[in-house]
C-alpha positions in Angstrom: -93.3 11.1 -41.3 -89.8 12.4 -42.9 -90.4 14.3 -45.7 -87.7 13.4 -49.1 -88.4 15.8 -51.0 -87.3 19.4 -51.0 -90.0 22.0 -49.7 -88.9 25.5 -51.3 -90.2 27.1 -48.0 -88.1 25.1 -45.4 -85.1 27.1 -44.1 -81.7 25.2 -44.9 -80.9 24.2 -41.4 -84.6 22.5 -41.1 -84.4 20.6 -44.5 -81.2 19.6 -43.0 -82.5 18.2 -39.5 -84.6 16.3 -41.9 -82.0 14.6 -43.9 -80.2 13.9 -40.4 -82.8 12.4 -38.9 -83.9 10.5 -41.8 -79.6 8.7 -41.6 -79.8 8.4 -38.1 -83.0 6.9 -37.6 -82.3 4.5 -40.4 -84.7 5.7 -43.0 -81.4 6.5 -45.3 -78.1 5.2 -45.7 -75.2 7.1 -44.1 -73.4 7.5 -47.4 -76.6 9.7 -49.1 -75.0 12.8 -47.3 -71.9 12.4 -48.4 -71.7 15.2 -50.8 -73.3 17.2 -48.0 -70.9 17.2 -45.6 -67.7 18.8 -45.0 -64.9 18.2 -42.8 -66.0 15.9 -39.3 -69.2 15.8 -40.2 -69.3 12.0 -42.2 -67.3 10.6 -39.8 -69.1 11.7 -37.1 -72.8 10.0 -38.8 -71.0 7.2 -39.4 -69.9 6.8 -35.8 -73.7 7.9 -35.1 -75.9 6.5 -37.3 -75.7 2.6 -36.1 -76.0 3.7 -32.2 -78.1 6.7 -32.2 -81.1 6.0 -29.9 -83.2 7.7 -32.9 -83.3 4.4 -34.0 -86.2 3.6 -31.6 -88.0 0.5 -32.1 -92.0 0.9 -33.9 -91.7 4.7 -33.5 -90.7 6.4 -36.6 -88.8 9.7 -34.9 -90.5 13.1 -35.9 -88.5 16.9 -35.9 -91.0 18.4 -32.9 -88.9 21.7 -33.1 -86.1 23.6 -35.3 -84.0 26.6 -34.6 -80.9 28.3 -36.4 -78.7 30.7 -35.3 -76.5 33.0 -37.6 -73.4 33.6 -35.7 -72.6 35.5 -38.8 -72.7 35.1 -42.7 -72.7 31.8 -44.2 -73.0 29.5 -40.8 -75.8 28.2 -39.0 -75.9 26.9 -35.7 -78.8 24.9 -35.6 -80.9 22.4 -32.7 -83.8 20.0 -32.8 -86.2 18.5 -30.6 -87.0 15.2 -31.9 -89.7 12.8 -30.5 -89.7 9.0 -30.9 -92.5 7.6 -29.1 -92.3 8.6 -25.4 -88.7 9.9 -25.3 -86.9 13.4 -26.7 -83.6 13.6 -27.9 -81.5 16.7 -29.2 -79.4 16.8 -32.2 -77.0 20.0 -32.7 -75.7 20.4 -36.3 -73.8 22.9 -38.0 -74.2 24.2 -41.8 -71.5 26.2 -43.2 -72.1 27.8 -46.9 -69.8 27.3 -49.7 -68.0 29.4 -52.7 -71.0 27.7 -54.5 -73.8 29.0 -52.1 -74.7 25.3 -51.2 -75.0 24.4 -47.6 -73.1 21.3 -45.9 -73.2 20.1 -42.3 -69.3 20.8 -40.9 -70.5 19.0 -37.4 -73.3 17.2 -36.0 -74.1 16.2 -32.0 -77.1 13.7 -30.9 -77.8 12.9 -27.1 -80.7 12.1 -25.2 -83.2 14.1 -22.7 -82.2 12.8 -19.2 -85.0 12.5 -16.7 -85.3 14.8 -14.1 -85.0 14.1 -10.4 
């Protein structure tokens, strides 16, 4: 399940694949991130959100993994592995820190595992 709240211990790219995940699956509305995005970024969930394929049908999606990578001070590169029933998808984000030390997603990507063979 998606968690709302804030956990102190969650690293700020992995309470942000949460917030993601919770617009593009549907659990949220698109506009809840607006003070937490800059640049692209809202357009690009509002292009997402109503054609993402995390909005799978009885299957609430679930974060399976979370990295971040600091390609230096104040940005975070960040993926996830997301399940939603028997498929995987990936969603790419990006978090860039402000004057006032909060985080906000500058860019955001979403696409599905393709089958092998």
């Amino acid at each position: 399940m998606i968690s709302q709240r804030r956990e102190p211990w969650l690293q700020p790219h992995e309470r942000f694949a949460e917030l993601l995940l919770a617009v593009l699956s549907g659990l949220r509305p698109v506009h809840s991130m607006l003070g937490q995005t800059i640049g692209e970024a809202y357009d690009q969930l509002v292009h997402l959100a109503p054609t993402t394929p995390l909005r799978a049908r009885n299957t609430t999606p679930v974060i399976r993994t979370c990295r971040g990578f600091h390609p230096r001070p104040g940005v975070v590169e960040a993926w996830a592995s997301i399940a939603a029933g028997d498929r995987v998808r990936a969603m790419a984000f990006r978090l860039e820190q402000g004057p006032d030390l909060r985080w906000r997603c500058a860019a955001i990507e979403v696409a599905s595992r393709r089958p092998r063979g």
